[in-house]
C-alpha angles and dihedrals in degrees: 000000000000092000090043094051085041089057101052095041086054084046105054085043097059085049090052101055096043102098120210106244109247096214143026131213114223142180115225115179126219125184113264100230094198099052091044097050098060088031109247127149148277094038101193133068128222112226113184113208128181110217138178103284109258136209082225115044103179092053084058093053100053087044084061098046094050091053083069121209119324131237099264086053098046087054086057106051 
């Protein structure tokens, strides 16, 4: 019983000091126009975007991907 109590209590406290991370790095990938245009591979272009951490994370990617490029990568190609 003593082992057993002894497990649980080191295991909530691992829990308990592992922080959620509050945000996640991704890739989301735009076509590259230019490239495209003259027909040079690769088309597409990789962005890489740190957003809040989410419960869904495909539903956060996609969000991403449907925002479309910013400005400052716009202005980049």
């Amino acid at each position: 019983m003593k082992q057993l109590s002894l497990f649980v209590l080191l295991f909530i406290l691992l829990t308990a000091c592992t922080p959620a991370p509050e945000t996640i790095t991704l890739s989301v990938y735009f076509l590259d126009v230019n490239q495209f245009a003259v027909g040079a591979e690769p088309y597409e272009r990789a962005v890489t975007r740190t957003i809040p951490a989410s419960d869904d994370l495909p539903f956060a990617v996609l969000e991403q991907l449907f925002l479309g490029p910013t400005l400052e990568e716009q202005a980049d190609g």
